[in-house]
N, C-alpha and C positions, 0 to 999 in steps of 0.2 A: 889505306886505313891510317888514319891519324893517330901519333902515340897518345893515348890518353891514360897510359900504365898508369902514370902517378896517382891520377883521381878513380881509378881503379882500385888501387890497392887502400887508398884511402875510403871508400866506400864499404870495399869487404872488408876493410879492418873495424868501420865500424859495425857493421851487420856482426862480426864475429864479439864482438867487444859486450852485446848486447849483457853476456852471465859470464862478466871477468873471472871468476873463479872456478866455473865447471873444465872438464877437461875438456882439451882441444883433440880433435878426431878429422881424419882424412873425410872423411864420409862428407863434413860441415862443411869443409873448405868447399869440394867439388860443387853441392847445394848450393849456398851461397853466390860462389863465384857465377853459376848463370844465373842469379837471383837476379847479381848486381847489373851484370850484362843485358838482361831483360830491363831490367828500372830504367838503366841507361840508353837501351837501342830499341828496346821493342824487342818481341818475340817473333822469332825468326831463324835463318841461317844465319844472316851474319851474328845474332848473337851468341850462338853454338861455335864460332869462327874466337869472337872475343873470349867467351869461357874458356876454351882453350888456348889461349895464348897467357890469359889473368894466369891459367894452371901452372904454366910454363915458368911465369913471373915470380911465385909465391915459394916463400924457404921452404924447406923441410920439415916437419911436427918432430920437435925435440922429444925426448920420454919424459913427462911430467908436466908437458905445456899445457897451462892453460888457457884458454881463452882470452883474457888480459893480456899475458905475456905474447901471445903469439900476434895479438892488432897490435900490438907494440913494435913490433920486428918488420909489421907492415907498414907503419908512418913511419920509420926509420928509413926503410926502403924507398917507402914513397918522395924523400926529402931529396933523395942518391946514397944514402949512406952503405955502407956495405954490412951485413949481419951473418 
């Protein structure tokens, strides 16, 4: 498997970014992240393989995060930064 974390995180950051201001929820991220996997790989095992790994990658939802803030933490991520 090729790392392609960066434009991973980069993708869900955007998919999450969609309503900068609603709250962020575990629920979104899990959705999402085989959203991106699927746009990315096709639907399938391997992208039930990447979903879990994106899961793996992704911070933890602050109390109060919202949506904006939290695709923020992910192009920070996505750069190497650390959050």
């Amino acid at each position: 498997m090729a790392d392609h974390t960066p434009l991973l995180l980069l993708n869900l950051a955007d998919r999450i970014d969609q309503f900068p201001h609603a709250a962020m929820t575990q629920k979104l991220v899990e959705a999402q992240a085989l959203n991106v996997a699927e746009a990315m790989y096709g639907p399938g095992a391997y992208s039930e393989q990447i979903e879990h790994h994106l899961l793996t990658q992704v911070p933890p939802i602050r109390p109060g995060d919202t949506r904006g803030e939290y695709a923020a933490r992910l192009r920070l991520m996505a750069t190497g930064a650390a959050v």
